[in-house]
N, C-alpha and C positions, 0 to 999 in steps of 0.2 A: 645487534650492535648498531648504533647508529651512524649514519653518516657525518662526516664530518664538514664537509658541505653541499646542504643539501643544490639540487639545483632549480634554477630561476624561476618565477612563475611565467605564466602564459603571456605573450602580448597582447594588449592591450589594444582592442578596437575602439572607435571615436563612438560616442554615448550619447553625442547632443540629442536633442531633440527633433534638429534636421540630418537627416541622414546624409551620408560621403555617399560621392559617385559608385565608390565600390561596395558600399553595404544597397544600394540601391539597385546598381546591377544583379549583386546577387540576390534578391530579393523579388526582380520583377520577370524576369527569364524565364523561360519554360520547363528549366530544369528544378526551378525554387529554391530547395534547403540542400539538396546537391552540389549549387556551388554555393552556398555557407559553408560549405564541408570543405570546398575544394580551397575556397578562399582560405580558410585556414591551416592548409592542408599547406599551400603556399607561405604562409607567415610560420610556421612550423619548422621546415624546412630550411629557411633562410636564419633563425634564429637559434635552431638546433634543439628545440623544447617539443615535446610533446604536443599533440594535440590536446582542446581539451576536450573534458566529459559530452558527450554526446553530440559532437560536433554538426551534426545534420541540425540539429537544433537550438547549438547554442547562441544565445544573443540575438534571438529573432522575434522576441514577444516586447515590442515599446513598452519602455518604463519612463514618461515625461517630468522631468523634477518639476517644473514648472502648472505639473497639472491640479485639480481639486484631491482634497482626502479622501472623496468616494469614488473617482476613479483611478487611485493608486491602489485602493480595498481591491477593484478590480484588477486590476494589471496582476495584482498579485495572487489574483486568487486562484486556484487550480494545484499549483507543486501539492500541498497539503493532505488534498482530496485524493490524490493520485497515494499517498505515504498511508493516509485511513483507513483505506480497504483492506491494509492487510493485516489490521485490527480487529476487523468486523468478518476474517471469515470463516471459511466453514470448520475449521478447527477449534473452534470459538464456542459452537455452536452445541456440540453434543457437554461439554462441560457447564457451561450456561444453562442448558437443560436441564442435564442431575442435579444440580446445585439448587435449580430453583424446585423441583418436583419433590425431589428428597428434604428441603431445611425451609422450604418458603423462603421470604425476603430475607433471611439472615446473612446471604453472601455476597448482598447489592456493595456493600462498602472493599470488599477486594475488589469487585470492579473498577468501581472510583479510584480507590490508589492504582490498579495497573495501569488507571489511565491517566493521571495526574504522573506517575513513573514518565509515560511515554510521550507525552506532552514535554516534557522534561530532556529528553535526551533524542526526539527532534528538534525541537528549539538549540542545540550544541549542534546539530548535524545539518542545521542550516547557516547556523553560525557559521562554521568551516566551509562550506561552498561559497557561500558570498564573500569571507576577509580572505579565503587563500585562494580564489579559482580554480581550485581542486576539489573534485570530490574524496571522500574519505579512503577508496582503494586507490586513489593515484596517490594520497600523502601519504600513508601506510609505504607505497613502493618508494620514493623519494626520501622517506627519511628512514627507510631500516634496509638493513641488508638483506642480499638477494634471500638468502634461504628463508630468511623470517618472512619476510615480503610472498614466498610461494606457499609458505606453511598458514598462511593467514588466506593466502588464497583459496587453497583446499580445505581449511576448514567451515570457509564461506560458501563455497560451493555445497559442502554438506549441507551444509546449514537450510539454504536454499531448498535444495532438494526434500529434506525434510519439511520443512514449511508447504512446498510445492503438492507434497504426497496428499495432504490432507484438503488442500484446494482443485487438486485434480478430481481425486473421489470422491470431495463431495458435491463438486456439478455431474461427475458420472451420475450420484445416488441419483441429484432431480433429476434427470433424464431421464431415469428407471422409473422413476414416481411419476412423473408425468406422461411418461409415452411409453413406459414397458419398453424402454432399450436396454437391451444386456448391459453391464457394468463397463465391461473390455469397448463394447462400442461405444459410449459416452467417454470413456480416457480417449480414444481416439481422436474422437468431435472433438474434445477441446484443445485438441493439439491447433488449431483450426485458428486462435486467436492469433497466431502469429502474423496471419494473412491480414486480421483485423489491425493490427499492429504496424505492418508495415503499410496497410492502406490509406490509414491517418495520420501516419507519420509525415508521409509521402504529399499529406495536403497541409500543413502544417500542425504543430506539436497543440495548439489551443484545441482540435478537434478530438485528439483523446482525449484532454480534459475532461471536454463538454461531455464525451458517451463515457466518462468513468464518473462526474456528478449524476449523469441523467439515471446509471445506474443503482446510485448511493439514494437519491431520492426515491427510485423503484422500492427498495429494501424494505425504507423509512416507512411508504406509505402502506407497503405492505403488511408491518409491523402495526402501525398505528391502526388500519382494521381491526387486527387479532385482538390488540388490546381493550378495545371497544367492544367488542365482544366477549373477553375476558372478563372485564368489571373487576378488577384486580383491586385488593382492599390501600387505598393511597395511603394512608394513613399507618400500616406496617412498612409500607415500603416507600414510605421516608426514615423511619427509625430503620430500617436495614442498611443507609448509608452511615449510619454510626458505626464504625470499628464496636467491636466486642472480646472480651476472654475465652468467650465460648469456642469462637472456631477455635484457638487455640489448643484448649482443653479435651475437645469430642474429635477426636482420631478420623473418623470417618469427614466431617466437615472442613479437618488440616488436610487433609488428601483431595479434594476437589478443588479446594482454594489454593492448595500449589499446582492442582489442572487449568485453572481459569489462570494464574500468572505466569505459569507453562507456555498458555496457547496464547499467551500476549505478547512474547519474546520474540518482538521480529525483527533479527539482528539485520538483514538482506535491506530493512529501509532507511536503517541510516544509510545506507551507500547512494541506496534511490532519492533519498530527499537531500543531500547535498550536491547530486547532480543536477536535479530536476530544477532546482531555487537558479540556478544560470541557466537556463531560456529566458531571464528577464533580461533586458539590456539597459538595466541600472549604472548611476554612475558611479567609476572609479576615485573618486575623493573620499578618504576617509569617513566625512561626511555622509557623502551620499551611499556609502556601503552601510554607516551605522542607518540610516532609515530604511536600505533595501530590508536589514534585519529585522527592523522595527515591524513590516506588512507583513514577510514570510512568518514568524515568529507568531503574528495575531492570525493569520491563513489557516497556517498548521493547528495551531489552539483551537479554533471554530470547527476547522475540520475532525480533530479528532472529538470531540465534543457531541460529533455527530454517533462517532464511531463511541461512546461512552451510550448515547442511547438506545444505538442495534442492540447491543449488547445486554445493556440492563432491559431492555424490552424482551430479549429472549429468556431471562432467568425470570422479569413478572410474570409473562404467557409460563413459563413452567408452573411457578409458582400460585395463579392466578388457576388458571385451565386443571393442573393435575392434583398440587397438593393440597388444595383446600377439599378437593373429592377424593382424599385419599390413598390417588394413586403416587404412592414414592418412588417408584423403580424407573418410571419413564427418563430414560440415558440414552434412547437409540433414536438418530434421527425419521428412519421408519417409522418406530412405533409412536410418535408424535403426530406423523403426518395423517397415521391412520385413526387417531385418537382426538384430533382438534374439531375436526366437524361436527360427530357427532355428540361430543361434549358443547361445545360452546352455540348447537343451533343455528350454525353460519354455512350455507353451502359452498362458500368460495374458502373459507377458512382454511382447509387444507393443499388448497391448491395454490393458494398466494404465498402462502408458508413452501412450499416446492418454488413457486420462480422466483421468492425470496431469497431460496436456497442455492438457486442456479446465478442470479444476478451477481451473489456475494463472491463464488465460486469464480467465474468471469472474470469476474471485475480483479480479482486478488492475484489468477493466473498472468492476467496482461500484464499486471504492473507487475509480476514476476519474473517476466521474461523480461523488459525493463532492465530491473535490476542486475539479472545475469551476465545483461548486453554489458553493461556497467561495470560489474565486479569483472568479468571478463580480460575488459579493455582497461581497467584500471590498474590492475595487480600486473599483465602479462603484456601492457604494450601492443595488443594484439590489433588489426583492423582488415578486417574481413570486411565482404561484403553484406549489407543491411539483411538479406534473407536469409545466407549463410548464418551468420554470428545468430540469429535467431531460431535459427532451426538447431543450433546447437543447444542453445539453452536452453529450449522449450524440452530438448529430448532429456535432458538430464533429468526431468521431473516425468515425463511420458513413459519412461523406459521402465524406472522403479515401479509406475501405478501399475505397469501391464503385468510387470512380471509377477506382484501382487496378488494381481487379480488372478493371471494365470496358475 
């Protein structure tokens, strides 16, 4: 049931160009995004409202109204890349595989639509960070009552955790591919991101960006090797971005095409990309909110675009490497890893396909934990401290992988 009124949004920090004595103090101090936090922590208080979303870091990345087109492209670029990766991971990846090993290019056009879907419903979920300065679990608590508000909570938490399971195990897997580490000890290692998490947080919010692009690019070029190697026929797989009857019709083809739209469902980023879109310190004029929209909106597009190529690059390399030699069955990210060298003549082939597999895995955990910090504090008002609240939400995905594996 909804509330009847909901209550206020957040106060409103000065935007100019030149920054107030007190965004500058906070900003130049030894403490850095601590007292952003604290600053707000004090406006908070005095106003009786909420903190908002990720207070260590909100409203600390310049957004000049006054500047060029191509440094607002910048200012805005990052939120997006951070929402991609959890498009492009390792759950992504064993379906991608079958789809392509088992049908050739026939299933490249469900990719396109999951991602023309997801394109679609980040662009709403940055829309709502930027016109309400809420992300999606603080509007969710603010405008429903309490029990709906914690029933939305827990099933986001699941939700997460699911997503989580299949990003923990599969940077465990590279681990094992690459260094013959047990399973159980690679869930461990990556509980490890947290540390990486709060140590970039801690220097400003633009340096995770930078190591979640620099990873996205890692991916990209390790893909665009394989495929060089593959020689994949371009010509099929242009007609594979045409929708067809077929998947329809052939049961076995409707059943990996609801896996591939399966492993695209990542509910956990709308909460993240309508936080992450307020680290810009855009301005408050209706105006200048409809152009904040206009960058985040073209960010997110470009970035997922990227996360459209991971992706279709892993169903050509099936398609390309397995099923033109026949091999259908290849589903297991193992049996690819052992299978790509010595098919395609490339001695690095199998092994950039592993820290392709560990980059993607990484990169999807961090920005998961992210998200938890988020869902967390948005549904349940909670604020913990930065390691704390991190080590919680890292365990709710660690705990499931081990006992898994166990």
């Amino acid at each position: 049931m909804a509330r009847s009124t909901p209550p206020s949004l957040e106060p409103e920090l000065p935007v100019s160009s030149e920054p107030t004595s007190a965004d500058t103090s906070a900003r130049t101090t030894s403490s850095g995004n601590g007292e952003v936090a604290g600053l707000w922590s004090t406006l908070a208080m005095r106003s009786g409202v909420s903190l908002p979303s990720l207070p260590e870091s909100h409203r600390t990345i310049p957004f000049a109204a006054g500047a060029s087109r191509l440094r607002k492209v910048l200012a805005f670029a990052g939120p997006g890349y951070l929402v991609a990766v959890g498009y492009m991971d390792p759950g992504n990846w064993a379906t991608d595989l079958a789809g392509g090993s088992k049908f050739g290019y026939s299933l490249l056009s469900v990719i396109l639509l999951s991602n023309l879907m997801a394109m679609f419903l980040q662009a709403l979920s940055a829309k709502l960070g930027i016109a309400t300065g809420r992300d999606l679990a603080q509007a969710c608590r603010e405008n429903y009552s309490r029990p709906t508000a914690i029933f939305l909570w827990v099933v986001c938490e699941i939700a997460i955790a699911a997503c989580d399971l299949a990003e923990v195990l599969g940077s465990a897997v590279a681990l094992k591919l690459l260094f013959g580490l047990p399973l159980l000890a690679g869930v461990l290692i990556t509980a490890l991101d947290v540390l990486i998490v709060l140590a970039l947080q801690g220097r400003g919010f633009r340096l995770i960006e930078i190591f979640v692009v620099t990873l996205i690019a890692s991916i990209a070029a390790c893909f665009a090797y394989e495929i060089f190697f593959a020689q994949p026929l371009w010509r099929h797989a242009a007609l594979g971005f045409i929708p067809h009857l077929e998947i329809l019709r052939n049961r076995e083809m409707l059943y990996i095409a609801i896996g591939i739209l399966g492993a695209t469902v990542m509910p956990h980023n709308l909460y993240l990309h309508s936080s992450v879109v307020q680290t810009r310190a855009f301005g408050t004029s209706p105006r200048d909110k409809k152009e904040a929209v206009h960058y985040a909106v073209f960010d997110s597009t470009v970035a997922l675009g990227f996360a459209l190529f991971v992706n279709a690059a892993i169903l050509v390399l099936g398609a390309a490497a397995f099923h033109t030699r026949g091999l259908n069955d290849v589903a297991e990210i193992a049996d690819a890893y052992k299978l790509l060298s010595p098919l395609l003549g490339a001695g690095l082939a199998s092994t950039l396909f592993a820290c392709a597999l560990l980059a993607s895995g990484q990169n999807s955990t961090l920005t998961g934990t992210l998200a938890g910090q988020i869902v967390m504090e948005g549904f349940l008002e909670i604020r913990l401290k930065p390691w704390l609240r991190r080590l919680i939400t890292r365990s709710v995905a660690i705990v499931p992988s081990a006992l898994v594996i166990g």
